[in-house]
C-alpha positions as CSV (number, residue, x, y, z in Angstrom):
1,X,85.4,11.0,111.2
2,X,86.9,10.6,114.7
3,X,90.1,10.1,113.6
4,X,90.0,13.3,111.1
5,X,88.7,15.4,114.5
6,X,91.4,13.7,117.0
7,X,94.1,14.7,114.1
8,X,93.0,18.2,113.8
9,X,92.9,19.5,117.5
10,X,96.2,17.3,117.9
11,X,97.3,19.7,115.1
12,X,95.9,22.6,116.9
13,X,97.7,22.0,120.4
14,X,100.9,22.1,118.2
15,X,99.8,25.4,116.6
16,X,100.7,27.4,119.7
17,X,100.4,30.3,117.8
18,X,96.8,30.1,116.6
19,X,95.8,28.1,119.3
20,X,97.0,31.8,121.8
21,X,95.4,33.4,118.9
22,X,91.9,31.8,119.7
23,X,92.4,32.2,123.3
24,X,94.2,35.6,123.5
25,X,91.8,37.3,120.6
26,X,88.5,36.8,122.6
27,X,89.8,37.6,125.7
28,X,90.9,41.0,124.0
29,X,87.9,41.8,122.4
30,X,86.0,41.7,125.9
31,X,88.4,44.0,127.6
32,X,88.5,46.5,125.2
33,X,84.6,46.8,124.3
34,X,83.9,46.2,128.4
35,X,86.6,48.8,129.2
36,X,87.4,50.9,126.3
37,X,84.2,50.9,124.1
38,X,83.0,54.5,125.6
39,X,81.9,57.8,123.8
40,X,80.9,59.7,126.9
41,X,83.7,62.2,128.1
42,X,83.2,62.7,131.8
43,X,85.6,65.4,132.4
44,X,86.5,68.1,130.4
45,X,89.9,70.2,130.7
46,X,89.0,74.5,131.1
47,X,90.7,77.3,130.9
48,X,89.5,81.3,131.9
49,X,91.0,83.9,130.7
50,X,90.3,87.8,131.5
51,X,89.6,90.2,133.8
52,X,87.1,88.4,135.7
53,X,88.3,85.1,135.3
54,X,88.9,84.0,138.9
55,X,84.7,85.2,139.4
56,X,84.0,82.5,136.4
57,X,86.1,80.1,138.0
58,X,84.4,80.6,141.4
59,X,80.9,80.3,140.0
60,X,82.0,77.4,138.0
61,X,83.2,75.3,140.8
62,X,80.0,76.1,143.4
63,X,78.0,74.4,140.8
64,X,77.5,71.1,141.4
65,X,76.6,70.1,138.3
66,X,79.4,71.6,136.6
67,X,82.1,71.2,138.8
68,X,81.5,67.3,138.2
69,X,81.8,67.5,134.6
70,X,84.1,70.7,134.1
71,X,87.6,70.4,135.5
72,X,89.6,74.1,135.5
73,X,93.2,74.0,134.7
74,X,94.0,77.3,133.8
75,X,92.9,80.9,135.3
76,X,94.8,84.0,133.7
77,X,93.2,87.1,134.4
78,X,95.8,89.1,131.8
79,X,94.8,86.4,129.4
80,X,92.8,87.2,126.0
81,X,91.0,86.0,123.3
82,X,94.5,84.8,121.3
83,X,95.4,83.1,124.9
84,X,92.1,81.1,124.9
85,X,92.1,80.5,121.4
86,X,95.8,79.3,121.8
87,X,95.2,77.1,124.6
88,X,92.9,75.1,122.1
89,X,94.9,74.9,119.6
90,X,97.6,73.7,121.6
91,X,95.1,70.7,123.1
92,X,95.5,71.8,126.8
93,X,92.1,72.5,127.0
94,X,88.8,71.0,125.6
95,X,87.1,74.1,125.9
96,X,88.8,78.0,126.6
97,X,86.3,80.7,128.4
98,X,87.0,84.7,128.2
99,X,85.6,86.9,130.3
100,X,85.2,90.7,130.5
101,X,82.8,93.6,130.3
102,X,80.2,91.4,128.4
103,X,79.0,88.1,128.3
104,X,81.6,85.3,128.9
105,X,82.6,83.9,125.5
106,X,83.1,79.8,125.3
107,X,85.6,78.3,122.8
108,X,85.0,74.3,122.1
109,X,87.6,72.4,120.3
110,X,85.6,70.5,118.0
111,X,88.7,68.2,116.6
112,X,88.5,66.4,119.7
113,X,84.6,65.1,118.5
114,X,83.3,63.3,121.9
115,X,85.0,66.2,124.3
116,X,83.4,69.0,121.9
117,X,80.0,67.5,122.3
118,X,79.8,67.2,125.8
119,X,81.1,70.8,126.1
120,X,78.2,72.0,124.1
121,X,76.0,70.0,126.5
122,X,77.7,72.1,129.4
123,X,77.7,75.0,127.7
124,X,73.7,74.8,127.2
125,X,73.3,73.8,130.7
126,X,75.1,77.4,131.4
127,X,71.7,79.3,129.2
128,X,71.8,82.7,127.9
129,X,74.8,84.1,130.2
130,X,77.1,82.5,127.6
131,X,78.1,83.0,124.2
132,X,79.5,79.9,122.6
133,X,81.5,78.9,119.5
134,X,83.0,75.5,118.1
135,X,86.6,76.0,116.5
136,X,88.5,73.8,114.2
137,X,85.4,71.7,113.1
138,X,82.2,73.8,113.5
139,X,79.7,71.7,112.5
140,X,81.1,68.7,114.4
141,X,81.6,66.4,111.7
142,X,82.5,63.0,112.0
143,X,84.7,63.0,108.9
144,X,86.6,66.0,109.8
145,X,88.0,64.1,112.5
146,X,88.7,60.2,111.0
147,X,89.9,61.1,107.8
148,X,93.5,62.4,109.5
149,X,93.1,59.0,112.1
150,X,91.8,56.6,108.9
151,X,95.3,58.2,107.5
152,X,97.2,56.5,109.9
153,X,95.4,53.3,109.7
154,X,95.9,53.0,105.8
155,X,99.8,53.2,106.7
156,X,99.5,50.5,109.8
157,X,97.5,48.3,107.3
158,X,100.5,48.0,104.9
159,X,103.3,48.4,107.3
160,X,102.6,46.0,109.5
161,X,100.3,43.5,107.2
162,X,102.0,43.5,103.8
163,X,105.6,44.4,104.8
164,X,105.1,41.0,107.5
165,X,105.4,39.1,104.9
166,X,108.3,40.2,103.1
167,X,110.8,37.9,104.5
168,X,108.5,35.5,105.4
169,X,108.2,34.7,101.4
170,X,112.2,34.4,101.5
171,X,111.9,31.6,104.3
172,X,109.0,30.2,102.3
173,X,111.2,29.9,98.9
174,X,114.0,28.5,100.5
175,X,115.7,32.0,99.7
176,X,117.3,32.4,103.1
177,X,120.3,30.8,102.3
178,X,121.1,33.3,99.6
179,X,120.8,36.4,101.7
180,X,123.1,34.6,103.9
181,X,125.9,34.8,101.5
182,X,125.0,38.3,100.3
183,X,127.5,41.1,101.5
184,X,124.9,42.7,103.1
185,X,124.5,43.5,107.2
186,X,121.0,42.4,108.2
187,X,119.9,46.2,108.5
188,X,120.7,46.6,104.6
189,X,118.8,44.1,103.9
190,X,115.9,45.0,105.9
191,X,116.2,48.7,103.9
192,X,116.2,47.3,101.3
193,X,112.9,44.9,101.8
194,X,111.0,48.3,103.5
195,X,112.0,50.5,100.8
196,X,109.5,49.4,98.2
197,X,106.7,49.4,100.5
198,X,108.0,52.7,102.0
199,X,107.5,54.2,98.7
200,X,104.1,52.5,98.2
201,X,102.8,53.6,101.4
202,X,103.9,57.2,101.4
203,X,102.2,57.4,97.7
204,X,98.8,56.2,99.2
205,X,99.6,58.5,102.1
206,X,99.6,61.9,99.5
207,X,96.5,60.3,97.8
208,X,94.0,59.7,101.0
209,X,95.1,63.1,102.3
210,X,94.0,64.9,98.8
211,X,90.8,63.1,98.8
212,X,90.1,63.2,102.2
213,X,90.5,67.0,102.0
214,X,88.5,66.9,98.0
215,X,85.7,64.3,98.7
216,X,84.7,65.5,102.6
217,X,86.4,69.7,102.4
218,X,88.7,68.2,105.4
219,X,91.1,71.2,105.9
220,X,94.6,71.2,106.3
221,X,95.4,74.4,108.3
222,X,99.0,73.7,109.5
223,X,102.2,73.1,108.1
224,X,103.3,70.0,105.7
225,X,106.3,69.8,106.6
226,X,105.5,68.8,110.1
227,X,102.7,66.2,108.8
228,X,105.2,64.8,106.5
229,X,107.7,64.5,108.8
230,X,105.6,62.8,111.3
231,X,104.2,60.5,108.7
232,X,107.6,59.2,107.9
233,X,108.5,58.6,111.3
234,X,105.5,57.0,112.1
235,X,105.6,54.7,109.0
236,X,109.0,53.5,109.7
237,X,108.0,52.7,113.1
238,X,105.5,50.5,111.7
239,X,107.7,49.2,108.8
240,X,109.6,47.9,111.3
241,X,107.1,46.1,112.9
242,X,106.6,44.6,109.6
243,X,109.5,43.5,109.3
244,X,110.1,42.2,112.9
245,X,106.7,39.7,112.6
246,X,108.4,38.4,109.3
247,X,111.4,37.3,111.3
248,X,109.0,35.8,114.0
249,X,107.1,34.0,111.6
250,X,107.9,30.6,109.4
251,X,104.8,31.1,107.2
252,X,102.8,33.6,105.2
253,X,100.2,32.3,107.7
254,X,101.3,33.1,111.3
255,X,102.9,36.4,109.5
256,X,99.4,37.4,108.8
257,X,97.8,36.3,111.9
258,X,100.6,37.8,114.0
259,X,99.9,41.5,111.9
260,X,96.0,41.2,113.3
261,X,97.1,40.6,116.7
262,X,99.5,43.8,116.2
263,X,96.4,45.7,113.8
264,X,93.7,45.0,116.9
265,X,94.7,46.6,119.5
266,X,96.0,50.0,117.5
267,X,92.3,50.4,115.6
268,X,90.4,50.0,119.1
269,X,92.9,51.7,121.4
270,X,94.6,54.7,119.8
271,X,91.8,56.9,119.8
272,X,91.0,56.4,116.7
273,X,87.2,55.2,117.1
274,X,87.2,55.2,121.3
275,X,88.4,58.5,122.7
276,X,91.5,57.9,125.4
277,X,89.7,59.9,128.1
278,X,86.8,57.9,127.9
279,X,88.5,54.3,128.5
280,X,89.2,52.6,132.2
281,X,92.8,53.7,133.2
282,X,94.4,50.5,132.8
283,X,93.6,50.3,128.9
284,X,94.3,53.8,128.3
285,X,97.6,52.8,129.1
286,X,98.1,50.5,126.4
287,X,96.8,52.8,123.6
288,X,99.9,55.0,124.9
289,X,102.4,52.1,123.7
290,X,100.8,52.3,120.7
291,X,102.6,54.2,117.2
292,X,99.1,55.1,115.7
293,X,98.2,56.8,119.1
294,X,100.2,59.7,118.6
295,X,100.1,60.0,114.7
296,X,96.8,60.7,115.2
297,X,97.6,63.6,117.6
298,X,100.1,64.4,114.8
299,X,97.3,64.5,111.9
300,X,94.6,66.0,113.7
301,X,96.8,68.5,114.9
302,X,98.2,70.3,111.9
303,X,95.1,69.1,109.6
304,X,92.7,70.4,111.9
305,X,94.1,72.6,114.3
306,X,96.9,74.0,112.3
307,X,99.4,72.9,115.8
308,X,102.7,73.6,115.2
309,X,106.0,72.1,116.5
310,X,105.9,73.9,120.3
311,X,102.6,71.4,120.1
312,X,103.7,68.6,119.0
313,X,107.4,68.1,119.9
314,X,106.2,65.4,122.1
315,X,104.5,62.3,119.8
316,X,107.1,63.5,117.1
317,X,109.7,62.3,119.9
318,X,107.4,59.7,121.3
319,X,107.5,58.1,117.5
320,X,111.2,58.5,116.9
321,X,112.1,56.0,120.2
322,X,109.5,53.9,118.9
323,X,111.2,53.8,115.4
324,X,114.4,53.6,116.5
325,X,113.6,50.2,119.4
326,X,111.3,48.9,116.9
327,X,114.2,48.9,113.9
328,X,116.6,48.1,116.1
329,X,114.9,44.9,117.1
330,X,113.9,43.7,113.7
331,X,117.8,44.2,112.6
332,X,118.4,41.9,116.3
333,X,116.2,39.3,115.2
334,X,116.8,39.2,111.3
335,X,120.4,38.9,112.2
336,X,119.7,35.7,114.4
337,X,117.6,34.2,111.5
338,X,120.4,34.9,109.2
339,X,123.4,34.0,111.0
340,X,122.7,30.2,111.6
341,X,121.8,29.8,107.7
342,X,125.1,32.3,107.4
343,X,127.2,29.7,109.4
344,X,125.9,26.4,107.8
345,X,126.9,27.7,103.9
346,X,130.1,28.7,105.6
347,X,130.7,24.8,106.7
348,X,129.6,23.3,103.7
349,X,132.0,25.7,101.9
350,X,135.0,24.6,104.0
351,X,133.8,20.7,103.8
């Protein structure tokens, strides 16, 4: 029995890979539930709109209590009920107040869940003076707001996990050789792997959406021609990082394990289940390096918010350079795996 426990952790220091894994894996966990794991939206983003706008702001900010919590970006005293209204839709504010000859009338965005419920904590705080309303998700539901996240997350699951081991099975089969010998460039043949699961994914993409929108009334107020688009970009961005743990990987094995190291961080840090605002500045960072990060701001966006494209130029750019690095690497490192395989059939062919 010694012998059989000296030969496995000898086998384990050779296994660099799941050996970091162990290591690297823990260590993860504890910084992102230490730092990340927190519902509790400190500061909320305001805008005032109307006449008396600038009195609202005033009042606002010689409150203690509210100036801590409520953090005024925007004071337009020509501004209206469309201009409040807008600014939510838009996501530049978490919640829009109009003033004028009445009482002040508070807007919450409720697809941004955690921010809309500590707005309506703020708002209560603010008593009868106030007239309030939640837009985009009324009742605050929880499902309103995953189902376009849990979207994204069923395309990351077989982007990253099944497409990774595409190649890997080639490698596996001895197969390598043959794709060597093909007339094929190494970003063929990586088209040609993805489009399958391309396919695949963008089917179960249509289906989620329609049940998501059947089985919890999730609405889909914008247009779907931006969603689609945005979903295509965002699935070949992850595709591609499919594609590039197949070429990283010798077995089915590390493929897998190197996906979960890849699937981790982009279920706890891209907003997904921890809002961004909420989490220390250092780990909000990382969730911004992340694809499902800003297909999320894509989904809940037109699902929920009905944004348009002046809204959400940005992540649709943001997911285009990812796309475009991340394919450009896995074509780089197939066509390193291929060429030495490439160059040994070419010298036993000349021999």
């Amino acid at each position: 029995m010694r012998a059989m426990i000296v030969k496995e952790f000898r086998e384990l220091r050779r296994d660099r890979r799941t050996l970091g894994m162990l290591i690297a894996l823990p260590v993860l966990l504890l910084i992102v539930f230490g730092f990340a794991a927190n519902f509790t939206i400190s500061t909320l983003e305001v805008t005032i709109v109307g006449p008396n706008a600038q009195v609202v702001a005033d009042q606002l900010a010689a409150d203690p209590q509210a100036a801590q919590v409520l953090r005024i970006d925007t004071v337009d005293l020509t501004g209206t009920d469309a201009t409040a209204r807008a600014a939510l839709r838009d996501d530049a504010s978490d919640l829009a107040i109009v003033t004028g000859a009445g009482k002040p009338m508070v807007y919450i965005d409720g697809s941004n869940l955690f921010a809309a419920q500590s707005a309506k904590i703020a708002v209560a705080r603010m008593g009868s003076t106030v007239d309030s309303e939640v837009l985009y998700n009324p009742d605050l539901k929880t499902s309103w707001v995953m189902v376009p996240a849990i979207i994204g997350l069923i395309l990351t699951f077989i982007g990253t996990i099944i497409t990774s081991i595409g190649l890997v099975k080639e490698r596996e089969a001895g197969t390598l050789e043959q794709l060597a010998v093909m007339p094929f460039s190494p970003a063929e043949v990586i088209v040609g792997k993805i489009a399958p699961y391309f396919l695949l994914a963008a089917f179960d993409m249509v289906a989620v959406t329609l049940l998501g929108m059947w089985i919890f009334a999730v609405p889909f107020n914008g247009n779907v021609l931006i969603f689609a688009l945005g979903a295509a970009i965002f699935l070949f961005a992850v595709l591609g990082i499919g594609v590039f743990i197949s070429t990283i990987s010798k077995t089915t094995g590390q493929a897998i394990q190197a996906a979960m190291m890849v699937l981790l961080p982009q279920i706890l840090l891209s907003g997904m289940i921890f809002p961004l605002n909420a989490m220390a500045a250092g780990v909000r960072w990382i969730g911004y390096l992340l694809p499902l990060t800003y297909f999320t701001k894509i989904s809940q966006g037109v699902m929920l918010r009905g944004a348009g494209l002046n809204t959400l130029w940005i992540p649709l750019v943001v997911l285009t350079v990812m796309a475009v690095v991340i394919f450009g690497a896995a074509v780089l490192r197939l066509k390193r795996s291929i060429s030495p395989a490439r160059r040994a059939v070419v010298r036993s062919a000349v021999a």
